[in-house]
N, C-alpha and C positions, 0 to 999 in steps of 0.2 A: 785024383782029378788033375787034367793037365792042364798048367796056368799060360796064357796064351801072351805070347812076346810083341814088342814093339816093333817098326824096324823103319830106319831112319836113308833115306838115301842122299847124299850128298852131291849134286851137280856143281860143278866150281867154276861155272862159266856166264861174263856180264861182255856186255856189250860197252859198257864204260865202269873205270873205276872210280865210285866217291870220294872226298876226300878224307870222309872220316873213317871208313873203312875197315878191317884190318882183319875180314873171314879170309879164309882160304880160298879166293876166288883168281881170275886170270881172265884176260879182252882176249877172245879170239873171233875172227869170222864166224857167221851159224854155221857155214856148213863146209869147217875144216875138215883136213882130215884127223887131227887132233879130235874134236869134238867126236868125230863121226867114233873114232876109236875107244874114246873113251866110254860111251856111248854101248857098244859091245862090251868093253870090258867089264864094266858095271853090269849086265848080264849074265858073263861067267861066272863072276863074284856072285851074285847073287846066287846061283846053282852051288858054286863048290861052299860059298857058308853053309847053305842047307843042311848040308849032308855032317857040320860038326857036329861034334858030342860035346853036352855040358850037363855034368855031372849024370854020366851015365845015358841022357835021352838025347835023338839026332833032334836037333832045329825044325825039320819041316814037319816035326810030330805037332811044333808046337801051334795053334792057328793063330793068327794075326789081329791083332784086336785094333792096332795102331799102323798106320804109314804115313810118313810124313818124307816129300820131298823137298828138303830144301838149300840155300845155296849163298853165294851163286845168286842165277837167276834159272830157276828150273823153268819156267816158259820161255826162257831164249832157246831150247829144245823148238826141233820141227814138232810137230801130233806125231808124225810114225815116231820118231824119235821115242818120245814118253809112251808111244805105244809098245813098242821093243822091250821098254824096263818093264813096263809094266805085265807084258805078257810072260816076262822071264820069274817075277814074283809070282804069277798065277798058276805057272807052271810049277814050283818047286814048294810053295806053301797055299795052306787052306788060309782064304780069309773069311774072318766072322762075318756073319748076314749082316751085320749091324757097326762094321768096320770104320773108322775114322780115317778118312783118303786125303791127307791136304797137300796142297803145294801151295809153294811164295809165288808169287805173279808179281812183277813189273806194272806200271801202267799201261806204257808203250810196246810189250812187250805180247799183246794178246788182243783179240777182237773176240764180238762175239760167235763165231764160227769157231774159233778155238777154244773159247770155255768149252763151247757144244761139246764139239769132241772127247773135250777131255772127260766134260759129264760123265758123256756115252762110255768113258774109260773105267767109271768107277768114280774116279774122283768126285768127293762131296763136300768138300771144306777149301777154300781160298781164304790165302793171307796177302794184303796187298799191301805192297809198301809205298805208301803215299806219303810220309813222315810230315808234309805241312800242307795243306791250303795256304797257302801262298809263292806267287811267283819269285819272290826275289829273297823268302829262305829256301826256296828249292835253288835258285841258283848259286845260293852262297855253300848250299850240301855238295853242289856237283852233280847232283841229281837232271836229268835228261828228261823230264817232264812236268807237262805245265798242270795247274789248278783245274782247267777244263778236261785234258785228258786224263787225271786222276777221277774225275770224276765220271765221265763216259766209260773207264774201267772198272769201276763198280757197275752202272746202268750195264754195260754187258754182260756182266756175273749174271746178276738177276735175271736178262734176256734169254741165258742160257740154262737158266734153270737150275743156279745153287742159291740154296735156302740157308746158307754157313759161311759168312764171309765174315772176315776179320779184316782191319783198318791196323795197319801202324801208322805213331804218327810221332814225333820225338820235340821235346821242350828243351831249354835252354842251350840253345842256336845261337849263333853268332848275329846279332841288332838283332837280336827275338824278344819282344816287349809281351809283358801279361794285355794287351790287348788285341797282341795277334794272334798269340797261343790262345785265349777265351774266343777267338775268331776259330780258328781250326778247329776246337772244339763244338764250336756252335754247327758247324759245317759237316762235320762227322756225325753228329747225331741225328742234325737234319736227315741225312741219307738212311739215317736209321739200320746200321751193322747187327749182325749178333753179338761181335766180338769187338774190340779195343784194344792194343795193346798200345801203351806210352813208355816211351824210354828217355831217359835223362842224356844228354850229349854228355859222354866221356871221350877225350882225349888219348887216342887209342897211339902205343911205340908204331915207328915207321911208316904212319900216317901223313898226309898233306898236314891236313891238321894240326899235327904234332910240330910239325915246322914252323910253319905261322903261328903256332902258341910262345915257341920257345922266340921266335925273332920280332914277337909284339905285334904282330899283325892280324891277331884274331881278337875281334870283342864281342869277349861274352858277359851275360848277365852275370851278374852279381850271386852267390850262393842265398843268399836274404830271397833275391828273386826266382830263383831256379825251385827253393823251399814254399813259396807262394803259388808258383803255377802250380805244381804235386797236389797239392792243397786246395787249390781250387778245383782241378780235376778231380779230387775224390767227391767233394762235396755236389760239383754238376754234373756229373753222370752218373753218380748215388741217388742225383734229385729225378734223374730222366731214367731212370728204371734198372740200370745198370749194375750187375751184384761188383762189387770187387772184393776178386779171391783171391789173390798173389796180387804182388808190391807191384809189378808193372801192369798185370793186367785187370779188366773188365768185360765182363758177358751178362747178356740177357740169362733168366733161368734156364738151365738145360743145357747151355751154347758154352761152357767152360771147356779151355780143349782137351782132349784128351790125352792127346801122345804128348803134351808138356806136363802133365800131371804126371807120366811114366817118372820124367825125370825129374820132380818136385818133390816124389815121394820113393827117390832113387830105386825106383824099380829097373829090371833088366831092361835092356834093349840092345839088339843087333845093327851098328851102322855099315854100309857098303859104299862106294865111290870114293876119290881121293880125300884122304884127308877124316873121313869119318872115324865118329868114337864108340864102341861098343863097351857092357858091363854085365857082361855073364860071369855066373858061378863065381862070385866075388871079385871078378879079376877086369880090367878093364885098360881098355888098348888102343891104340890109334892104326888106323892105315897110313900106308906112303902117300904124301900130301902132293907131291907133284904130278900132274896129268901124265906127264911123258912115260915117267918112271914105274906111276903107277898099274899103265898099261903094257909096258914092256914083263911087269912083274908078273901080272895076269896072265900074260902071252905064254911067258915061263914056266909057271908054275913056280911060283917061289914063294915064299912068306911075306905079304904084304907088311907082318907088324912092324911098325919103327919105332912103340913107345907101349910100354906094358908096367903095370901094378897090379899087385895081389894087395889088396885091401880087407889086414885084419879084420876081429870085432870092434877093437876100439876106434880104429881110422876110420870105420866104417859105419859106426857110431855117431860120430863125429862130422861126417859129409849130410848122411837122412837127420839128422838135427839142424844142421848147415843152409840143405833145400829145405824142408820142412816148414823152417821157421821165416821162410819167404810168403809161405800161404796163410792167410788171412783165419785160416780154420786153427790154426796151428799147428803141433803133435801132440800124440798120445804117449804118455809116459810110460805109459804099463806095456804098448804098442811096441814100442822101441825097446824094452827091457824082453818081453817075449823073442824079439828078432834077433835081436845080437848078444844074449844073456850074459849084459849089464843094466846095472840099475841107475839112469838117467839122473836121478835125485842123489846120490850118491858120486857117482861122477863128477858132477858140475854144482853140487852143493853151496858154494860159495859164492859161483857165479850168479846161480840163481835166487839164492838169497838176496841178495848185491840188488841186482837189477829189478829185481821185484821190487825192491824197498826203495829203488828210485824212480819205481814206475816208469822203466824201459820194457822193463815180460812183467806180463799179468798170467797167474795162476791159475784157472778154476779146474777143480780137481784133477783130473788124469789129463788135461789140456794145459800145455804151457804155449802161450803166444806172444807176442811183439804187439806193446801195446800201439794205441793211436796215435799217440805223440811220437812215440817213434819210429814210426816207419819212416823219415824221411833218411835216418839215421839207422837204419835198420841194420847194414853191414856192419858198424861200429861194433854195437849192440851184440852181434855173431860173433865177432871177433873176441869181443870180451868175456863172452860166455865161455868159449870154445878154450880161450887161454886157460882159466880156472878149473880145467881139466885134472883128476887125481888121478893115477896110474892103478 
């Protein structure tokens, strides 16, 4: 049976940069000719990955179960634009009838004439970065859009006929009070998403951010408070129908995404555009991260990789224990000792003893999970397991 691959495309281009920032994105005009270039390039790549070999079979054998655009800001693309990538994927792989199509959307960044479009493209899944209902944490992000126009870009989604949208929305912000976060919250469900995903403000190197953390000029909530919002978001969108299945995210039943489970439960996937990561046949790699470079490589014909690991059983072990222990369902013991032939219980014996008996991981039988109290502290917890590692 042939097992059908992910495949992740990278656009690294915003119209403004946040200040918390720190993906591999770049400000250029829509319709550079950088853009326009990259743009093609991302096309060719997509044709000459196809045609690799991992472990014996070409790529385009394999069919597409997942696509996810993301960035960047992949609707700062024109429609022909994402029409281009998109017919160069069509071209060179089968996708399942039953495909998971997503891109990130901007607020400002699309109407509804352009969901249409992209609809009519295939795409089925939208992720919108709205990160607060409110005006003046969006202005303190850097963020170029207001409360009403995040919300007019959802009402367009729907206009245009996606039934899969997903809501980012990010807590402990700079003056971000549990009463604004339970506001953004209130506001997100109102509109009623499939999907949810929250993310905690980390302090990202060579960030704005970073600078005004280091020179006193950024206040944030307190960790006490930062542990409270987490906490209140599980308990109210648990209360409003919402499953949560990994640490950051929440979905209605059914609406869990997919091509992030690829990489939750370190499955393969193929990324293409600059700066993308791919993890075939054990081994996993980065492309050339700059647009310019990236596309002159293309033109070339040259090796785009600029960052490669072959990830033994143990490393490897070690990372799908790593993701795993993000989702809510846990891992399977027996799962992981079939994959990488070692035995989990054995490996980490000490660790897991450890934390069992502090009630950080709860056991039930072939299921090791991070229990409730911990997820706030969840990475700790991985960390510590991970250490007590036995050769």
């Amino acid at each position: 049976m042939i097992k059908p691959l992910s495949l992740y495309v990278h656009i690294p281009f915003c119209v403004h940069h946040c200040a918390y920032c720190d993906f591999n994105t770049y400000v250029e005009p829509a319709q550079s000719v950088l853009v326009k270039e990259t743009v093609e390039a991302i096309g060719l790549d997509i044709a000459k990955a196809s045609q690799e070999r991992v472990a014996g079979q070409v790529l385009s054998e394999r069919p597409l179960a997942t696509v996810y655009f993301g960035g960047g800001t992949p609707t700062f693309l024109s429609i022909e634009q994402l029409t281009e990538i998109m017919a160069a994927i069509r071209s060179h792989f089968h996708l399942l009838p039953d495909a998971e199509i997503s891109s990130e959307a901007n607020p400002t960044s699309a109407d509804v004439a352009k969901f249409a479009a992209m609809r009519a493209l295939g795409f089925n899944r939208l992720s919108i970065g709205v990160q607060a209902f409110d005006n003046g944490l969006l202005t303190a992000l850097d963020r170029f859009h207001t409360t009403t126009e995040a919300v007019h870009a959802y009402q367009a989604a729907r206009a245009a006929g996606f039934t899969n949208v997903n809501l980012d929305l990010m807590f402990g912000l700079p003056n971000q009070t549990l009463p604004l976060w339970k506001a953004s919250l209130e506001q997100a469900i109102q509109l009623a998403p499939e999907h949810l995903s929250l993310y905690a403000l980390t302090i990202e190197p060579g960030t704005r951010f970073e600078r005004l953390h280091v020179g006193g000029r950024l206040v944030l909530p307190d960790d006490e408070t930062v542990v409270t919002m987490y906490e209140y978001a599980q308990q109210r969108l648990t209360q409003a129908g919402y499953i949560h299945y990994e640490i950051s995210n929440f979905s209605l039943p059914g609406f869990a995404c997919r091509h992030n489970l690829v990489y939750w439960h370190n499955e393969e996937y193929l990324g293409v555009g600059p700066g993308a990561v791919s993890y075939l046949g054990g081994w996993r790699w980065k492309r050339e991260r700059l647009p310019k470079r990236y596309v002159q490589k293309v033109k070339n014909g040259e090796n785009l990789c600029v960052e490669e690991e072959c990830l033994a059983p143990p490393e490897a072990l070690d990372e799908t224990l790593l993701l795993g222990l993000r989702l809510r369902a846990g891992v399977s013991l027996h799962a992981l000792r079939d994959r990488f032939g070692l035995d989990p219980l054995e490996r980490y014996k000490r660790g897991i003893e450890k934390l069992v008996q502090q009630g950080l991981l709860e056991q039930h039988g072939d299921i090791l999970r991070v229990s409730d109290r911990a997820l706030p502290i969840t990475d700790t917890v991985i960390v510590e397991l991970l250490a007590s590692a036995e050769a």
